[in-house]
C-alpha positions as CSV (number, residue, x, y, z in Angstrom):
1,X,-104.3,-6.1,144.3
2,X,-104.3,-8.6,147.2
3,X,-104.2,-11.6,144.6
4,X,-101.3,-10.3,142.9
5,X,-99.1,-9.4,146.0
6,X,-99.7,-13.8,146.4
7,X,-99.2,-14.7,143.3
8,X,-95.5,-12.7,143.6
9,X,-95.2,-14.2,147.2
10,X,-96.3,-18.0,145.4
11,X,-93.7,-17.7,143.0
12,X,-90.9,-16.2,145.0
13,X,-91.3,-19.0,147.9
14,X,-91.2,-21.6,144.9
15,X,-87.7,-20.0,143.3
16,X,-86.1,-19.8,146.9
17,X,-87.6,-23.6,147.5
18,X,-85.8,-24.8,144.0
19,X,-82.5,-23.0,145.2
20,X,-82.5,-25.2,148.9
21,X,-83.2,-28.3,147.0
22,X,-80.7,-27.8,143.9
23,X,-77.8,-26.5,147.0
24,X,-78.4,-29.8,148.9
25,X,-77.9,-32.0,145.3
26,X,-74.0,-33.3,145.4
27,X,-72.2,-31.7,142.3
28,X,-71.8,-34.2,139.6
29,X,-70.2,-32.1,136.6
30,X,-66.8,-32.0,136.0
31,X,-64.5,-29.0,135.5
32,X,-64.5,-27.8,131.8
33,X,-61.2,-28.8,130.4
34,X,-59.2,-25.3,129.4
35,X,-58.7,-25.0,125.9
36,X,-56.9,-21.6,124.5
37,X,-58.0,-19.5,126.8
38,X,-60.3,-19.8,130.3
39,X,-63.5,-18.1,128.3
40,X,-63.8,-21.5,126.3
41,X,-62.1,-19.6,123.1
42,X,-62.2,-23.0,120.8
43,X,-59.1,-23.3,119.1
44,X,-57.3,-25.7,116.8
45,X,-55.4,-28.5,118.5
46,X,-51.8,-28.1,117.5
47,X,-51.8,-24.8,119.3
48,X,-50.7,-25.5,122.8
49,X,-53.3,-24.8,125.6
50,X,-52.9,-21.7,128.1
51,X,-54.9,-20.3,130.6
52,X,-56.2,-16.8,130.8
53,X,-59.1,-14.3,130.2
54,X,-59.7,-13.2,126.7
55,X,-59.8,-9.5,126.6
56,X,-60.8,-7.2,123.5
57,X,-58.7,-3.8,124.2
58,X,-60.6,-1.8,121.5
59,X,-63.1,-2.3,118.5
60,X,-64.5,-0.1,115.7
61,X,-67.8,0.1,115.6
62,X,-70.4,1.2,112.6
63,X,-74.2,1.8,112.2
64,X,-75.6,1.4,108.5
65,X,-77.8,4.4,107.2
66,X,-78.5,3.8,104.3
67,X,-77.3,0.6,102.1
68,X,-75.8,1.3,98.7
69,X,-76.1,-0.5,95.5
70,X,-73.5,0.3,93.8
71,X,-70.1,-1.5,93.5
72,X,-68.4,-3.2,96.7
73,X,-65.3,-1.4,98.5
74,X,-63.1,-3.8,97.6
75,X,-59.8,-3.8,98.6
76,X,-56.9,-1.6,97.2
77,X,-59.3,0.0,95.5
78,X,-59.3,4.2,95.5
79,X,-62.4,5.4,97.7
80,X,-64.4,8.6,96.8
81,X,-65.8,9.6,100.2
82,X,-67.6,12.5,101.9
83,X,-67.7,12.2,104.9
84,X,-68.0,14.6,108.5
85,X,-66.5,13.9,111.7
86,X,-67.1,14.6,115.7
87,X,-65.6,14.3,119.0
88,X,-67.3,11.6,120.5
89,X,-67.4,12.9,123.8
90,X,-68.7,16.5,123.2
91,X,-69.7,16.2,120.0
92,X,-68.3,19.1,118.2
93,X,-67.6,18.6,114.3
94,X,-63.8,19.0,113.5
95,X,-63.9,18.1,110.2
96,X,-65.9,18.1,106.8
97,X,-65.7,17.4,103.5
98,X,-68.8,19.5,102.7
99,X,-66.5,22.3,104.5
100,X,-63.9,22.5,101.9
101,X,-64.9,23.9,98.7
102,X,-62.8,23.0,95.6
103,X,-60.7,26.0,93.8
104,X,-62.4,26.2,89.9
105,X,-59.1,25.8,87.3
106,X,-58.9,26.6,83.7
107,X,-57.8,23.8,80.9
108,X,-54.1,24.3,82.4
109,X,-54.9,23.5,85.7
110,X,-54.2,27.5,86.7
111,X,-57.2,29.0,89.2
112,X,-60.2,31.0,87.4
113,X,-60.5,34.7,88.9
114,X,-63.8,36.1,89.8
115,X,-64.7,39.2,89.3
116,X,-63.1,39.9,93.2
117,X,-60.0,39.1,92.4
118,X,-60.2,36.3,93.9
119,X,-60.3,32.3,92.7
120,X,-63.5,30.9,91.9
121,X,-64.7,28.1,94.1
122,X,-67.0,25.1,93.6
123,X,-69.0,22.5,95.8
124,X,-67.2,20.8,97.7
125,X,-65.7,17.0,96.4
126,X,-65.0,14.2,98.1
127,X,-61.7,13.3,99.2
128,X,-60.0,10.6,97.5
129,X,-57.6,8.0,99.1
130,X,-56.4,4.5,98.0
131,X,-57.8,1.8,100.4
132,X,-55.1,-0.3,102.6
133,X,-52.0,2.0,102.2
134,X,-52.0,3.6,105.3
135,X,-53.2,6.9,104.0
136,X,-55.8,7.8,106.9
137,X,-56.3,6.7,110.4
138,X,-57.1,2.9,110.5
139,X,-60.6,3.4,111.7
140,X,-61.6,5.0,108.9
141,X,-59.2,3.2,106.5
142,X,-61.2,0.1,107.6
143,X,-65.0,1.4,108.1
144,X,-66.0,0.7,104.6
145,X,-65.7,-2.9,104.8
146,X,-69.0,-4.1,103.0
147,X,-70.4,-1.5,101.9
148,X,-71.7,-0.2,98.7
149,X,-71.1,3.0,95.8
150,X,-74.5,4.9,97.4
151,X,-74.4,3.7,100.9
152,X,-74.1,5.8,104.3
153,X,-72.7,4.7,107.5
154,X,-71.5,5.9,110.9
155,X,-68.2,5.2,112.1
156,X,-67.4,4.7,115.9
157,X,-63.8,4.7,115.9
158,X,-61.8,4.4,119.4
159,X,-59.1,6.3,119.7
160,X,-56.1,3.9,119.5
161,X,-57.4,3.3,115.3
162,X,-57.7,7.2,114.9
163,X,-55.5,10.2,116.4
164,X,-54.1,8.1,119.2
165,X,-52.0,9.8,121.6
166,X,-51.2,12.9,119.7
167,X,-52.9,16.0,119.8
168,X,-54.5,17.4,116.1
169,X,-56.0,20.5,116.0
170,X,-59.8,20.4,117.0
171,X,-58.7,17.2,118.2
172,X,-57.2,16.2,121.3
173,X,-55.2,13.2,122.6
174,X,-57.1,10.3,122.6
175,X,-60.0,10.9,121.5
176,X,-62.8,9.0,120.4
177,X,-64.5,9.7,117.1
178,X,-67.7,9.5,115.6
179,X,-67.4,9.7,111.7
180,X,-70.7,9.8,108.8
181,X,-69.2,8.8,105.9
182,X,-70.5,8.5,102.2
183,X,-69.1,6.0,99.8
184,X,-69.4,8.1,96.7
185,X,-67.0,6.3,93.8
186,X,-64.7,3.4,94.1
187,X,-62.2,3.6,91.0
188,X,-59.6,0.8,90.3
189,X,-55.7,2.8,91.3
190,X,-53.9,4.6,88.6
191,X,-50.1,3.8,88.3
192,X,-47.9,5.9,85.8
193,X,-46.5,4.0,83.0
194,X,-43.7,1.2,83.7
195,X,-44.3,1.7,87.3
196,X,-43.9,-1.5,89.2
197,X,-47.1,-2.5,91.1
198,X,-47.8,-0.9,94.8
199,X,-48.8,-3.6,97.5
200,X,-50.2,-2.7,100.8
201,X,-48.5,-1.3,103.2
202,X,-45.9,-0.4,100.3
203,X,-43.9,3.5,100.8
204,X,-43.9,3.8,97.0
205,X,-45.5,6.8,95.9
206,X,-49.1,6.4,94.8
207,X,-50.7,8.4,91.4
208,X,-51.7,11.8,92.2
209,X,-55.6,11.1,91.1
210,X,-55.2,9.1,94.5
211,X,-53.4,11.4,96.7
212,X,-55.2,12.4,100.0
213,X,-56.1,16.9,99.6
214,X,-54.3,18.2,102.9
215,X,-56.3,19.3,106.1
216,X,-58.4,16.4,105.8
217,X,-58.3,13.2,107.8
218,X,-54.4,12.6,108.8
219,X,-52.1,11.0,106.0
220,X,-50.4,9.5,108.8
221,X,-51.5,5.7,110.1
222,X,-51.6,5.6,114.3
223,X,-49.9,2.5,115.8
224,X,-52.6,0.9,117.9
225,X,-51.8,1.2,121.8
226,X,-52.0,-1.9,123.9
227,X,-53.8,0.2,126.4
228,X,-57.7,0.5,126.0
229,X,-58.1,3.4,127.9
């Protein structure tokens, strides 16, 4: 025990003993020329140089569960996706796809009765929604970005790319989310006939095989703060 309270002693006189000698050495090094941004952001030379701290206000985050092999989620493409979301504070779910169970329709599209009276239901489906249109929150309208048909991932989504500052029921003003999602299908988008072609970020109305079922995640895109709190 002795010998290795010196040894510690030993090496902490030598670290102080480097720090006197670098201190008394005259500094030779120049100042680092600002470029962009005082973190040493590289940038291209035509843009004109400015000084100041890069800052990242928000970022969504994802963990990979399990890595699919089907086709890519390209995009402006039409997702199928399960998915279940929580508070990422308290953890309480919200929201699931697995919680909705589909009504069971005949040949015409009417509801099948059960012997209760009431409609049949199914298992639950996943939700369908066309990638890039602004359809759901950004977080989740971006979390699929290299994945795979098969694959699993978790979302981490800060609140200025989900409900932002509004309040949604189960869900309260800026609130973070936490998000497992499923890509299921990913299907090319189905326009009716002599329809003109839909860009992103287009308000034309998209084919009903692409339409988002309502209660799910909000068909309404949030307009990122500039505050990351």
């Amino acid at each position: 025990m002795k010998q290795s309270y010196v040894i510690l002693f030993l090496a902490a006189a030598v670290s102080v003993a480097g720090a006197q000698t670098a201190a008394k050495k005259p500094a030779t090094t120049k100042p680092a020329t600002v470029h962009g941004a005082a973190s040493g952001a590289k940038q291209p030379g035509g843009i004109p140089a400015v000084r100041g701290v890069i800052k990242t206000a928000f970022a969504l985050r994802y963990e990979d569960i399990k890595l699919g092999t089907g086709a890519p989620a390209e995009p402006n493409k039409v997702y199928r996706v399960h998915y279940t979301g929580w508070l990422a504070t308290t953890g309480q779910k919200f929201d699931s796809s697995y919680d909705h169970p589909v009504t069971v329709t005949d040949k015409d599209g009417m509801p099948v009765m059960g012997p209760n009276g009431l409609p049949k239901t199914g298992p639950p489906q996943p939700i369908n929604f066309p990638q890039g249109f602004g359809r759901v929150i950004p977080g989740f309208d971006q979390g699929f970005h290299g994945m795979r048909v098969g694959g699993k991932r978790r979302l981490f989504i800060p609140w200025q790319l989900g409900y932002g500052e509004r309040e949604h029921p189960g869900i309260p003003p800026r609130s973070d989310l936490i998000f497992d999602v499923e890509l299921v299908d990913v299907v090319d988008m189905k326009m009716p006939a002599n329809h003109p072609a839909v860009t992103s970020g287009a308000s034309n109305p998209i084919h009903s095989g692409a339409s988002l079922p309502a209660g799910h995640i909000p068909v309404t895109p949030v307009a990122p703060s500039g505050s990351s709190k």
